[in-house]
C-alpha positions as CSV (number, residue, x, y, z in Angstrom):
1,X,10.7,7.8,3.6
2,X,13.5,9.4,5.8
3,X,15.6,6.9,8.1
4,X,14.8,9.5,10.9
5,X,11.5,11.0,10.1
6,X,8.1,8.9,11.7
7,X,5.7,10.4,9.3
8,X,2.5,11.2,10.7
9,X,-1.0,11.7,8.6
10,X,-0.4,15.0,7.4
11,X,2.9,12.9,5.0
12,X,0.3,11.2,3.4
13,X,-2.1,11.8,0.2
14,X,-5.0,9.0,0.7
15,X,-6.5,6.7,3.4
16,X,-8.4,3.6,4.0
17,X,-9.4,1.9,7.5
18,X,-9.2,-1.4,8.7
19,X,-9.6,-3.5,11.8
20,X,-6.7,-5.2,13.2
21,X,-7.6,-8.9,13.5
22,X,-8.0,-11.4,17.0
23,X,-5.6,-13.7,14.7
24,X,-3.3,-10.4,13.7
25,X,-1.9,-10.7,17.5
26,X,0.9,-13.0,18.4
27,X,2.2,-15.1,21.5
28,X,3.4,-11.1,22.9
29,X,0.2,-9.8,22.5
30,X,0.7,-7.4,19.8
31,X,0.4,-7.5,15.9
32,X,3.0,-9.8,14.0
33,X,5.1,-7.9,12.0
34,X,4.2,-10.2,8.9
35,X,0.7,-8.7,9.4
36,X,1.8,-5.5,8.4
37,X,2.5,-6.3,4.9
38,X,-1.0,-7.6,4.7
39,X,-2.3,-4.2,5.6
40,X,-0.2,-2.3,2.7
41,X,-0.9,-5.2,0.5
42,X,-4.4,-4.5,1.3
43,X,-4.0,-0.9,1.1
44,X,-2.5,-0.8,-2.3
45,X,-5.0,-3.1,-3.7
46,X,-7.8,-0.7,-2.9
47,X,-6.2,2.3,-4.1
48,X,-5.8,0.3,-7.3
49,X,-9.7,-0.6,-6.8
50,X,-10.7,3.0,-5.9
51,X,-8.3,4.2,-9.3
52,X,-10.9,1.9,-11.2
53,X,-7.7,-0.6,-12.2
54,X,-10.7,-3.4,-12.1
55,X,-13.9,-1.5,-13.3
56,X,-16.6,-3.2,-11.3
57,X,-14.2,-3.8,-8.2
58,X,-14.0,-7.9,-9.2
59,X,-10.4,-8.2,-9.3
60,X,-10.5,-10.2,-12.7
61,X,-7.0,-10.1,-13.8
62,X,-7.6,-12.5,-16.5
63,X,-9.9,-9.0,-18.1
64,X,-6.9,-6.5,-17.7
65,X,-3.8,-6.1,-20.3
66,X,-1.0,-5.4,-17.5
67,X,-0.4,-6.3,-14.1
68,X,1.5,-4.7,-11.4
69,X,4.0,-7.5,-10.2
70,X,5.8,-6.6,-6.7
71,X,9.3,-6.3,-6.9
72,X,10.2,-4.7,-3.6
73,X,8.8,-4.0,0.1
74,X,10.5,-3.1,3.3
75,X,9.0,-2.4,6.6
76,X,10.0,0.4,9.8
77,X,8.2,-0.6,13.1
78,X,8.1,2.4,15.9
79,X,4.6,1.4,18.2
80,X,3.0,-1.4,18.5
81,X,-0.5,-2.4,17.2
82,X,-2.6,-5.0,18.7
83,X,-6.5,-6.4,18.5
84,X,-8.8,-4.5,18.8
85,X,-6.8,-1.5,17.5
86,X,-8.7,0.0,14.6
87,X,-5.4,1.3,11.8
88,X,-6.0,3.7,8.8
89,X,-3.6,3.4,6.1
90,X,-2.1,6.8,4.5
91,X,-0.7,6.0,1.0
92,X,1.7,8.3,-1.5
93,X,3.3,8.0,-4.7
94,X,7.0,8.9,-4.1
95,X,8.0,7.4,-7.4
96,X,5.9,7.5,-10.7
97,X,8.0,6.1,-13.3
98,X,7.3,4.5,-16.7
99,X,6.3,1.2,-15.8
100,X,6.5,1.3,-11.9
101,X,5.7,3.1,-9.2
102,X,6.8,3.1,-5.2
103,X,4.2,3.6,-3.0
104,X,4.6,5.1,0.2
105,X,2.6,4.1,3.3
106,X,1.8,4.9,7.0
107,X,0.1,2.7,9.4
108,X,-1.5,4.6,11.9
109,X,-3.5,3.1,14.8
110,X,-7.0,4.1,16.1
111,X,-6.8,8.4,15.8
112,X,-2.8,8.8,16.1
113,X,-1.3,11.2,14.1
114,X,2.4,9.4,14.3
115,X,2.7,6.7,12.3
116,X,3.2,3.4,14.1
117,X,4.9,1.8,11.1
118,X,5.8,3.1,7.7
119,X,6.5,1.3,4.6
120,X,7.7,1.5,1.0
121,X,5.8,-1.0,-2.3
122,X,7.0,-0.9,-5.4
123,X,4.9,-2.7,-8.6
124,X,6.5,-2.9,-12.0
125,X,4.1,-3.2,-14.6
126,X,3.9,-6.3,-16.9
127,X,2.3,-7.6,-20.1
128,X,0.0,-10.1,-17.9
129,X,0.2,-12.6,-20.9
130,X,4.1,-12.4,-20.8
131,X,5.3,-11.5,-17.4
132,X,9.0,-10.7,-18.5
133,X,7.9,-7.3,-20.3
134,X,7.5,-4.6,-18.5
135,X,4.7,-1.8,-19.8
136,X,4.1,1.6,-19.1
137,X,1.9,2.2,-15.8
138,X,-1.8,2.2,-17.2
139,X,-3.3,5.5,-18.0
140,X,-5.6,5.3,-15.1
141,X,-3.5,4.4,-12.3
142,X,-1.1,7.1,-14.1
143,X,-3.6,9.5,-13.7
144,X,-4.6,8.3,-10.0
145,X,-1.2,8.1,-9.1
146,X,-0.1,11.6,-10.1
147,X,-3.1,13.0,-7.7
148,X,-1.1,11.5,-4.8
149,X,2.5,12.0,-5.4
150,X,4.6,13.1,-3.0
């Protein structure tokens, strides 16, 4: 993500919609910037979804050997969003390494091509029984991931 550059769709590899929320707004009438990182959360956790991390889409952590634990996030706000805006997500891959990756993402409200924020999320993968050893990215979201790199 370039300190100067607003990305616009076109930056970005894969998308998912979602409504903003009535509760999303706050006392200024636009989204909360906390929000956001519940959109790339959000985001993130379907791609994993769509990369078939979980098989039947359950989210059973308990049933997978490694876990993607969230070391870092940061945030860059240009436009505001606010309810009822509908916001699509665009996510990259800027980093695949062995046992992390840093996703790249774009929130984009209703049909804008400029993003209205951009973000970076970075999981390390970890053993889920013992969450101090990192593992190598599973072959899955490897192969997922590598489809989307920037």
């Amino acid at each position: 993500m370039s300190e100067k550059h607003i990305g616009t769709r076109a930056d970005y590899r894969w998308f998912t919609t979602m409504p903003t929320r009535w509760m999303d707004n706050d006392v200024f009438g636009h989204v909360n910037n906390v929000q956001y990182y519940s959109y790339v959360d959000t985001a993130v956790a379907e791609f994993l979804l769509q990369a078939g991390m979980y098989g039947d889409r359950t989210l059973n952590l308990a049933a997978v050997p490694a876990v993607g634990l969230v070391v870092e996030t940061q945030c860059r706000y240009f436009a505001p969003l606010s309810y009822p805006d509908e916001l699509t997500c665009g996510l990259r891959v800027a980093k695949l390494g062995r046992s992390s990756i840093r996703y790249e993402l774009g929130i984009f409200r209703n049909a804008e091509q400029q993003a209205c924020a951009e973000a970076h999320f970075v999981h390390v993968y970890v053993d889920r029984q013992d969450q101090s050893r990192t593992v190598p990215v599973p072959e899955k979201l490897r192969a997922a991931a590598q489809r989307v790199l920037a």
